[in-house]
C-alpha positions, -999 to 999 in steps of 0.1 A, spaced: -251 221 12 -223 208 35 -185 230 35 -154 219 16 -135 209 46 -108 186 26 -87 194 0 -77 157 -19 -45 151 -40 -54 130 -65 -82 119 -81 -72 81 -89 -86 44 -81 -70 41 -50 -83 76 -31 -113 72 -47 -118 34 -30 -102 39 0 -102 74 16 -134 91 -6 -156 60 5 -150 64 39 -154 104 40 -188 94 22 -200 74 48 -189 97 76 -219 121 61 -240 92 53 -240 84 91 -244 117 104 -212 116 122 -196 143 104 -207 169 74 -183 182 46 -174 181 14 -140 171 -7 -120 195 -36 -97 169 -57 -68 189 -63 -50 171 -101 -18 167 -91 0 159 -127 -11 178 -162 -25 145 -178 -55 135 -151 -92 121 -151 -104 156 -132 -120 163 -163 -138 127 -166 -151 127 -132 -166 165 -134 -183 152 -167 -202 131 -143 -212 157 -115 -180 143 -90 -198 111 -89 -193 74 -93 -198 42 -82 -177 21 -59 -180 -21 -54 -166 -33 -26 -160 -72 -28 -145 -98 -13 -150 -123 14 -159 -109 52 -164 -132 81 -160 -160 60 -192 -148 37 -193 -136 3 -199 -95 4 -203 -76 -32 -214 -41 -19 -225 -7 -39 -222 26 -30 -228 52 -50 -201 81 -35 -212 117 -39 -188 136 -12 -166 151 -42 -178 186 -44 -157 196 -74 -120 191 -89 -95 217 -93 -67 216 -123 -41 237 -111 -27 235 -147 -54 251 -163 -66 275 -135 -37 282 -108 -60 312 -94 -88 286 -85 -60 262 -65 -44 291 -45 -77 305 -37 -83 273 -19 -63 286 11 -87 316 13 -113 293 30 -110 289 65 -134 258 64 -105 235 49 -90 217 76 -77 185 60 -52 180 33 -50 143 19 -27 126 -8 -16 97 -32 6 115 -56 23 79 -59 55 73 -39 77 92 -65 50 120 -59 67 133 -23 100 147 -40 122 176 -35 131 186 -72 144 221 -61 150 237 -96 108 252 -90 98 291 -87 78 305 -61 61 319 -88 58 290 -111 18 284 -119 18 256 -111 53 242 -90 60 208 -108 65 183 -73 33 178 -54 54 189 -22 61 226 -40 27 231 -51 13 227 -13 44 248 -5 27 273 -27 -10 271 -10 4 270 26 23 299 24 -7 317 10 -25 303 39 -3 314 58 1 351 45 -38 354 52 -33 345 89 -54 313 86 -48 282 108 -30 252 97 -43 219 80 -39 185 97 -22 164 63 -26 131 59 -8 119 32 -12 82 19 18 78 -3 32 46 2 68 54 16 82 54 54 76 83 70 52 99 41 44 129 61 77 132 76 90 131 45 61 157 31 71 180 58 106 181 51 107 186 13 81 216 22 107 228 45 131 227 17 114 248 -5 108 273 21 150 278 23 145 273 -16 125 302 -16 137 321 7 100 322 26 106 339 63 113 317 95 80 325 106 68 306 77 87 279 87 77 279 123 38 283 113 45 248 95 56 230 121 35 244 149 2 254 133 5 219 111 -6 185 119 17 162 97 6 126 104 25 94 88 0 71 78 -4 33 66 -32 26 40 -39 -11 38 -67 -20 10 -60 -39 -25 -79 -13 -49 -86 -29 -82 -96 2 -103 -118 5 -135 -133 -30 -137 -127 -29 -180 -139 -66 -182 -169 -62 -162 -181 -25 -170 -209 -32 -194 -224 -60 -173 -220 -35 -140 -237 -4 -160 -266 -24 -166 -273 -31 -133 -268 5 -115 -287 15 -151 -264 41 -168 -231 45 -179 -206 53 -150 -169 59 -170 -153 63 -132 -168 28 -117 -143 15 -93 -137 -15 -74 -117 -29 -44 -117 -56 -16 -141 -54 13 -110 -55 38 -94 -20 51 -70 -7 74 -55 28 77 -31 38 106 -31 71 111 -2 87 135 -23 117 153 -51 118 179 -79 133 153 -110 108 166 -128 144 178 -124 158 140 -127 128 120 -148 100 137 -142 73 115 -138 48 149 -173 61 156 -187 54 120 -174 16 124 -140 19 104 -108 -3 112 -88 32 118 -59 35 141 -51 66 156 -17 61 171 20 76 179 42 50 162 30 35 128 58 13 125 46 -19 146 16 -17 122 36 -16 86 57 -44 106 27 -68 105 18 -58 74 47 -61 56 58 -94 74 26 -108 71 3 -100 39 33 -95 16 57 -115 32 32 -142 31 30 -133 -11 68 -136 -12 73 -167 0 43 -185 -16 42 -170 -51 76 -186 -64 72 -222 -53 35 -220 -65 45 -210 -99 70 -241 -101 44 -259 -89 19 -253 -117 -3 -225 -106 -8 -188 -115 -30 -169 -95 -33 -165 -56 -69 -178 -57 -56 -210 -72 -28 -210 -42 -56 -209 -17 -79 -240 -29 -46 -261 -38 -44 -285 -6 -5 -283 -7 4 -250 -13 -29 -237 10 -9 -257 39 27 -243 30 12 -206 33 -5 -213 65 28 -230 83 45 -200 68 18 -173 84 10 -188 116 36 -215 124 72 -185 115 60 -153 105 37 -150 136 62 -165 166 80 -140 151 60 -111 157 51 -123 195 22 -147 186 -6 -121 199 -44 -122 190 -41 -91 168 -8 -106 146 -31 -142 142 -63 -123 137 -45 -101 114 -29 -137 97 -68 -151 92 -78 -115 75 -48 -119 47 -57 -155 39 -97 -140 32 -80 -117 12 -59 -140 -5 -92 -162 -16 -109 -135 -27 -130 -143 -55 -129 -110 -70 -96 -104 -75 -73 -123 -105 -42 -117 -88 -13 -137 -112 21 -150 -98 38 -141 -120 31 -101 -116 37 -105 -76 72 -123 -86 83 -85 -101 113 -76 -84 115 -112 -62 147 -105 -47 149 -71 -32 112 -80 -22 127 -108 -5 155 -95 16 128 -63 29 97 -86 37 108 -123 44 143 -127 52 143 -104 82 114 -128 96 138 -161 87 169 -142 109 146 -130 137 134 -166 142 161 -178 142 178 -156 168 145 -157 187 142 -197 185 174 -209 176 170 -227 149 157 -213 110 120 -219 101 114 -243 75 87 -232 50 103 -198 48 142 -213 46 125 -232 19 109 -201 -2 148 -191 -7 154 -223 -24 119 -219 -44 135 -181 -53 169 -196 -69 149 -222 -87 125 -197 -99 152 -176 -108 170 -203 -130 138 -201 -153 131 -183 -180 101 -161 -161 120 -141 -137 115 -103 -143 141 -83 -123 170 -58 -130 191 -76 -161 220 -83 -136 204 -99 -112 186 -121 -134 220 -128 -149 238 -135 -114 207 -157 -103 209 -177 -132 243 -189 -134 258 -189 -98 256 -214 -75 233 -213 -40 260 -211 -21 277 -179 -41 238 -167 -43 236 -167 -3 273 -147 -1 260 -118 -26 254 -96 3 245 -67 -14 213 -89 -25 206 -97 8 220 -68 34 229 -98 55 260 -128 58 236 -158 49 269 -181 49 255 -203 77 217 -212 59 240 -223 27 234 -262 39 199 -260 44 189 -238 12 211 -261 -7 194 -298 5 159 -278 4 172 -267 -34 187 -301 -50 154 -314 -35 133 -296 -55 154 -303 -87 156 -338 -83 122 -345 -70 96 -317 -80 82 -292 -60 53 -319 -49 75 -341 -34 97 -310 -19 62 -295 -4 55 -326 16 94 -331 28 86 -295 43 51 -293 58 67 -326 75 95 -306 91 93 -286 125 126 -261 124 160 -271 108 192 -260 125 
């Protein structure tokens, strides 16, 4: 039987679809042996459900790939066993005893990487994720065992930065010795990481129907696109050979151009689409996709301003083409209205910094996404908005042009776009978003 050579945060949709399945494979190829524990990061987990079934489960990967429908099963048995540090803390600390570990992974959620600071040492187990691995790396440490390489795939900036530090903290918390400290950050690999694949969980409509055809009852099915990217920042091809096995995995030093694209592109691309689609009469993204109109306003938004934006290369239009496959994936119901949570602070982090960049860059302020700000206040004057009570308050009543001054909405002096967002607006409400789309697809850049 192959060693335990990863120790996994976790035990949800997402890890289970994403990182699991690829570990899986790595054996499945030959490319690399091991075996993951599934550490349960919070007292109320599924660690229990999944042991019930031996670690395994099924996984459907679907979607459209190459511009063909894929709907792919793999049955993933790399889970060894799960650990529940709330009912046996000796089991989870002995975990550092094995000098076969050499890979710590996470998705505690992003409110799972905090520094509480009111933990024990001794606690069994330390409430924050970041204090319970505190706990196994200094036993790990005490034994005179080698360091981990940690990637964790939280969805913050920085997540291993960020891991590293709150660790850090509750070293001084604890008064652990500086040569503690120093084993942390010499003998430790602590690589920031982007994960990049829409996992769609328990399929709860579908089960039955998907039971019958792998032939038994599988309570921890799960499902996700075919797409994937994870960018990892270290140089671990040697020790993990995903490139080898075929995977889209970036080993790099700087993550950050890679969240650019992504957030710019895939959810700026949702931002700027979802609101004026909604007026428009539609209410999932697959319905965006096949509408003529709205298909065309996405795809001057991608490729004609976010992309210029970015610096037009083969990878940010390649990457463009991937997100609208994604976007007509069959598989996935994905409503407007749930991707309008939030609207506003979505907007000011993942489309107006492309709107201001293009306009420095080209001097003039792209159209389709100039327009998605008028399509926000509109949206926003409806009954279907669902943000923090103020805003929806503020949005509702003011006018554009006090709307564009609200800089704490926006980080930003918008004063000069309050012409444009105002024509683009009174358009809409006068003639109807069909009407309004055509005005816009017709326009190259607006000064």
């Amino acid at each position: 039987m192959a060693k335990e050579r990863v120790i996994q945060f976790g035990e949800g949709g997402f890890l289970r679809g994403f990182v699991d399945y690829f570990f899986h494979k790595l054996n499945e190829k030959g490319v690399w042996e091991g075996k993951i524990v599934i550490v349960q990061p919070i007292e109320k987990g599924m660690c229990e459900m999944l042991m019930k079934q031996n670690c395994e489960y099924n996984l459907y990967l679907r979607g459209i790939e190459d511009g063909k429908t894929v709907n792919e099963r793999t049955h993933i048995e790399v889970i060894s066993r799960c650990v529940n540090p709330y009912e046996d803390f000796d089991s989870y600390i002995k975990l550092a005893e094995n000098p076969d570990f050499r890979f710590i992974i996470s998705n505690t959620t992003e409110a799972g990487i905090e520094y509480i600071g009111t933990e024990k040492k001794d606690d069994k187990p330390a409430k924050s994720y970041p204090a319970k691995l505190t706990q196994l790396l200094f036993h790990r440490f005490e034994l005179g065992l080698p360091g981990f390489i940690l990637i964790p795939c939280e969805l913050i900036d920085d997540n291993a930065d960020h891991l590293k530090e709150c660790i850090l903290k509750y070293a001084e918390l604890w008064g652990l010795p500086d040569e503690f400290k120093a084993w942390i950050e010499n003998e430790n690999d602590f690589c920031n990481s982007l994960v990049d694949r829409i996992v769609t969980g328990y399929p709860r409509d579908e089960a039955e129907e998907l039971w019958k055809e792998i032939g038994y009852q599988d309570n921890m099915l799960d499902t996700a696109e075919i797409f994937h990217l994870w960018v990892i920042g270290g140089h671990h091809e040697d020790e993990l050979p995903f490139n080898k096995a075929g995977f889209h995995v970036v080993w790099t030093d700087d993550v950050h151009p890679y969240k650019r694209r992504k957030v710019r592109i895939l959810n700026g691309g949702h931002t700027s689409m979802v609101l004026g689609a909604y007026l428009y009469g539609l209410k999932t993204v697959g319905e965006c996709l096949k509408d003529e109109t709205v298909s065309a306003f996405l795809n001057k938004c991608i490729f004609d301003e976010i992309v210029p934006t970015l610096g037009n290369t083969e990878t940010d239009i390649n990457f463009g083409k991937a997100v609208l496959e994604r976007f007509s994936n069959p598989f996935i119901k994905h409503q407007l209205l749930s991707i309008a949570l939030n609207s506003v602070s979505k907007f000011q982090v993942r489309v107006l910094p492309t709107i201001l960049e293009y306009k420095e860059k080209f001097g003039a302020y792209p159209p389709a996404l100039t327009f998605s700000m008028a399509a926000l206040i509109a949206f926003y004057r409806t009954d279907n908005a669902n943000d923090g009570e103020e805003i929806m308050k503020y949005m509702k009543t003011a006018s554009v042009s006090d709307i564009l001054k609200k800089k704490e909405y926006w980080d930003a002096d918008l004063t000069e776009m309050i012409p444009l967002v105002e024509r683009y607006y009174a358009l809409i409400e006068e003639k109807g978003m069909k009407e309004a789309y055509d005005t816009v697809l017709k326009e190259k850049e607006s000064t």
